[in-house]
C-alpha positions as CSV (number, residue, x, y, z in Angstrom):
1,X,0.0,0.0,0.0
2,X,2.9,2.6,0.9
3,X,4.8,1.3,-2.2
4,X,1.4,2.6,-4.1
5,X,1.3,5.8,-2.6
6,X,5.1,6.3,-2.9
7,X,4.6,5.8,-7.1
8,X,1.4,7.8,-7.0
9,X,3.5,10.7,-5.1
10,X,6.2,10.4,-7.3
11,X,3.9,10.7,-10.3
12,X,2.2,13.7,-9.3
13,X,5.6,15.4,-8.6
14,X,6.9,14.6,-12.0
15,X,3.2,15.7,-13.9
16,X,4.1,19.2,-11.5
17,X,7.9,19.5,-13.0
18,X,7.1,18.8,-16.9
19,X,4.1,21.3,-16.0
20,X,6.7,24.1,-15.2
21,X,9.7,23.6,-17.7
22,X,6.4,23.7,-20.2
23,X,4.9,26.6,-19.0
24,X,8.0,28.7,-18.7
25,X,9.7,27.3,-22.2
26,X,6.1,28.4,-24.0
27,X,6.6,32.2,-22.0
28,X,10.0,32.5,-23.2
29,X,9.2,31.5,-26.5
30,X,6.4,34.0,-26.8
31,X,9.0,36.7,-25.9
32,X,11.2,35.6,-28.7
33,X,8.6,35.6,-30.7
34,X,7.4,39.4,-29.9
35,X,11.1,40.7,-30.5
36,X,11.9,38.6,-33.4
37,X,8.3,39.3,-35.3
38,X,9.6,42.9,-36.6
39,X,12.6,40.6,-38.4
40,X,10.8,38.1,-39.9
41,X,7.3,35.5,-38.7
42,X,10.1,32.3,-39.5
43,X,12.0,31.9,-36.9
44,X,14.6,29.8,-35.3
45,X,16.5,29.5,-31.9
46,X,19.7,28.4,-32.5
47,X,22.2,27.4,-29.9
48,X,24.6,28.7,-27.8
49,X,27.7,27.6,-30.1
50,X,26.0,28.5,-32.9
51,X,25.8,31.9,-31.8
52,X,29.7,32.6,-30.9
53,X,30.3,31.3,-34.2
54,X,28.2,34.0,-36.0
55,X,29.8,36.5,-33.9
56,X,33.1,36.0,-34.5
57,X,32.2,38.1,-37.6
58,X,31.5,40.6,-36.7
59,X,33.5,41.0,-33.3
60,X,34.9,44.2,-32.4
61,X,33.9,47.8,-31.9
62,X,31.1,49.3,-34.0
63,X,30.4,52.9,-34.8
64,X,27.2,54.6,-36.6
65,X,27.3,57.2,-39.3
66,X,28.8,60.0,-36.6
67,X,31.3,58.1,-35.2
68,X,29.9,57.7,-31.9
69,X,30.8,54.1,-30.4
70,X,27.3,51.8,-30.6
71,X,28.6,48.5,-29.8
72,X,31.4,46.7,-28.8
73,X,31.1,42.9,-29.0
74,X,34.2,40.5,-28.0
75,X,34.6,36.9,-26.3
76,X,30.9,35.9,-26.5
77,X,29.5,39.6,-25.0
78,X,28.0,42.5,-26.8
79,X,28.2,45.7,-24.5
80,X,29.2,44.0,-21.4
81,X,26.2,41.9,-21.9
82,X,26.3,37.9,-22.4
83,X,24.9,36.6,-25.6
84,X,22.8,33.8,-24.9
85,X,21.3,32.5,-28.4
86,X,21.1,33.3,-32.1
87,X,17.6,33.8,-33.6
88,X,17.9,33.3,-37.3
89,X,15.2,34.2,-39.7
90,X,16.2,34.0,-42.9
91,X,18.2,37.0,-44.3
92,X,18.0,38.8,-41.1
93,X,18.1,37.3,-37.7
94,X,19.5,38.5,-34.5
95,X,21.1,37.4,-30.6
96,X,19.4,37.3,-27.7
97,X,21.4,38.8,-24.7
98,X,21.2,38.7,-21.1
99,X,21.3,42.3,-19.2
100,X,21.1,43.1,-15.5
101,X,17.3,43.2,-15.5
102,X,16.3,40.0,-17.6
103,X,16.9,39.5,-21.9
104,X,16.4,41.3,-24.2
105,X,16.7,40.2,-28.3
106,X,18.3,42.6,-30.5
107,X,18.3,42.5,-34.5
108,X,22.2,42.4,-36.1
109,X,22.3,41.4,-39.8
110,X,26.0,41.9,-41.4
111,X,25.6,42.6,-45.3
112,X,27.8,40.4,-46.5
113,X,28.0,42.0,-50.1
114,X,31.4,43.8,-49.3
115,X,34.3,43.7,-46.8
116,X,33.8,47.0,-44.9
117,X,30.9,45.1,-43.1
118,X,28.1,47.2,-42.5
119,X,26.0,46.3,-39.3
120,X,22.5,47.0,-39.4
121,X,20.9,47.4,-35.8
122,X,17.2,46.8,-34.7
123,X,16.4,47.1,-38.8
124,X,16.8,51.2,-38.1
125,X,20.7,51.8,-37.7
126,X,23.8,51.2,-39.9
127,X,27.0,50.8,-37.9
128,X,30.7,50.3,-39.5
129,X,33.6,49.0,-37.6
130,X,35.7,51.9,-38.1
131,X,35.1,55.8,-36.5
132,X,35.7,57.5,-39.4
133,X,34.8,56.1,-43.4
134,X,37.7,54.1,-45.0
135,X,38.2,54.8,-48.7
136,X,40.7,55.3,-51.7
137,X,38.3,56.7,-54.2
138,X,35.7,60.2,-54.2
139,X,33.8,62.0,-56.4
140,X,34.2,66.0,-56.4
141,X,34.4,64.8,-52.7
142,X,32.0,62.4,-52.2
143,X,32.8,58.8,-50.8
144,X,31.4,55.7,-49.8
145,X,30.4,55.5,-46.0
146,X,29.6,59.6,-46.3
147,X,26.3,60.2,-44.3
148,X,23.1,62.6,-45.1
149,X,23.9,65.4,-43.1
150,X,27.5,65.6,-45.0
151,X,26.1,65.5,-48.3
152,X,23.5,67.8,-47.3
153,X,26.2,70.3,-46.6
154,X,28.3,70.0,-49.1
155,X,25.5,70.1,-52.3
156,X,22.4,71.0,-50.5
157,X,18.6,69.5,-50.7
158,X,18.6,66.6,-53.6
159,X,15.8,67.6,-56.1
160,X,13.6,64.3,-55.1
161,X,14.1,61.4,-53.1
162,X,12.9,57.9,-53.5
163,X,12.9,55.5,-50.6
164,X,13.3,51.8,-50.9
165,X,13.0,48.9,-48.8
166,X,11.0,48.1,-46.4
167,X,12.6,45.6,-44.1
168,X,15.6,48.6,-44.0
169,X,15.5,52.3,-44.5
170,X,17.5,53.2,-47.8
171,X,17.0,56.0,-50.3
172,X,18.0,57.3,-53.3
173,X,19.0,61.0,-52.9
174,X,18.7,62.6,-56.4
175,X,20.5,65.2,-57.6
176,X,18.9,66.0,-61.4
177,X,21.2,66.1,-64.4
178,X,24.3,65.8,-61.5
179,X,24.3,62.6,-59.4
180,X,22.9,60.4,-57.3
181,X,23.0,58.8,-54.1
182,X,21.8,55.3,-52.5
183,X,22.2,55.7,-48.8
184,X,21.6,52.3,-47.0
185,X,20.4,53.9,-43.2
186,X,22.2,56.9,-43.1
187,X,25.4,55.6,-45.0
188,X,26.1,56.7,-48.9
189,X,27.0,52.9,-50.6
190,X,26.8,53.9,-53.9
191,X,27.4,57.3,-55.9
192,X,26.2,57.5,-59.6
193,X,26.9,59.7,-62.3
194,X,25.5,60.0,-65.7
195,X,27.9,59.4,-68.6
196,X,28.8,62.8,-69.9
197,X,28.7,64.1,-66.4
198,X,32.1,66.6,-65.5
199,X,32.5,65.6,-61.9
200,X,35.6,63.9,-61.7
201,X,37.0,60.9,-59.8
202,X,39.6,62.3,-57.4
203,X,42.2,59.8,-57.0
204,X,42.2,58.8,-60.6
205,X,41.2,62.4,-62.5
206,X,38.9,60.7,-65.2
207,X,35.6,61.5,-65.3
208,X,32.1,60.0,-66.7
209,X,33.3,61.5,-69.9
210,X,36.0,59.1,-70.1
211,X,36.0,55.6,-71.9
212,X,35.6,52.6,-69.5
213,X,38.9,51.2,-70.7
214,X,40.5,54.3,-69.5
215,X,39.5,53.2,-66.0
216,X,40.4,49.8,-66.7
217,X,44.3,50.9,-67.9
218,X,44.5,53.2,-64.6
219,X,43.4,50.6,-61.8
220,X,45.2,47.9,-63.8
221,X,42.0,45.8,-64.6
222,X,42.9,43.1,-66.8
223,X,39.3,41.7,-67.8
224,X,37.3,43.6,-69.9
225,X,34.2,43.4,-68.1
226,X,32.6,43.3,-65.3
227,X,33.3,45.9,-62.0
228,X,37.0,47.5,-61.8
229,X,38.3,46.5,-58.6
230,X,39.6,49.9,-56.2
231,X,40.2,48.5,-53.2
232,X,38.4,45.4,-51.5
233,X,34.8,47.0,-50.9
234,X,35.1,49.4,-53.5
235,X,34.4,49.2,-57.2
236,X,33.6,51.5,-60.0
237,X,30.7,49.4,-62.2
238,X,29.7,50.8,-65.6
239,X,25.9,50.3,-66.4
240,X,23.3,52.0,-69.5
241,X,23.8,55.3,-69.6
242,X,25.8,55.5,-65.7
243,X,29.1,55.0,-64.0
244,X,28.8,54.3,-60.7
245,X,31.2,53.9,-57.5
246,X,29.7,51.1,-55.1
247,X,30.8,49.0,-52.0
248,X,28.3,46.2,-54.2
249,X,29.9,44.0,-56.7
């Protein structure tokens, strides 16, 4: 009979515990779900190791368009706080982190189209891991990594702009019979200027006006097509009616 009981006791102890690690894995996956929703509806947690291998790529410090310091991430942390998981959806995906009062999931996609890495935070910021833009190349002093408010004072109000994306802010700024501008966030990643155009490439001196083959001899491209190669993340690609300089190859 006390056998019985004993089992019976038992039983109902173990129905309580898988009632618990149920109920509190279904809360915590709601909270995922209410943070990671704004990235994408599919999902997935992934593990611990998972998640220090993703950030091994983009460890380091991490500055927005300013140069103020965002984020600093190193040895399995990003600001002082531990990284617990990696929620990939897709394209985009994020870490969720642990901070004094609780977790907290943050979005951090790295664009993996060139080597200057940009970051892009929560879906609303662009960070790059340097303080100030890195380039070899400008046009009548515009370069890649340059934000809004610098173009703005340099050439003013564009004449229209056209915004595009909707899981990221970017936008064309247009500058009419000039140039224009694609700014991913509030960063410039590609510059375009229509052929016959007399702004000038200021490393190099050639212009819009100046055959493709011209730029090819001067950066020492030896294939005839395709992007001419500056510097790693930065290329000069020649399109209908454009030439443009772009982190994209």
């Amino acid at each position: 009979m006390n056998n019985n009981k004993n089992i019976f006791s038992w039983l109902i102890k173990a129905s309580l515990m898988l009632f618990i690690i149920t109920f509190f894995t279904f809360t915590w996956s709601l909270d995922v779900e209410a943070s990671v929703n704004k990235i994408n509806l599919n999902y997935t947690i992934m593990p611990y190791d998972y998640a220090m291998s993703r950030l091994k790529n983009i460890t380091g410090n991490w500055y927005d368009s300013k140069g103020n310091l965002v984020l600093t991430i190193n040895n399995g942390y990003i600001n002082g706080c531990k990284v617990m998981a990696y929620l990939s959806a897709g394209d985009a995906g994020g870490y969720r982190i642990k901070e004094e009062n609780g977790y907290r999931d943050i979005g951090l996609v790295i664009d993996h189209n060139n080597y200057k890495k940009f970051l892009y935070l929560d879906e609303r910021i662009v960070l790059r891991p340097t303080k100030y833009p890195q380039y070899v190349e400008s046009i009548n002093g515009m370069y890649l990594g340059m934000s809004m408010d610098d173009l703005l004072e340099k050439y003013g109000e564009p004449d229209r702009k056209e915004k595009k994306g909707k899981a990221f802010p970017s936008e064309w700024w247009i500058y009419n019979g000039a140039f224009s501008v694609f700014f991913v966030g509030d960063m410039a990643s590609t510059i375009v200027l229509p052929y016959g155009s007399t702004f000038t490439f200021d490393k190099c001196g050639l212009s819009a006006r100046d055959m493709e083959k011209s730029f090819r001899k001067h950066y020492k491209e030896s294939a005839n097509y395709g992007a001419v190669k500056i510097d790693e993340g930065e290329y000069i690609e020649f399109k209908k009616g454009t030439v443009e300089l772009t982190v994209y190859n």
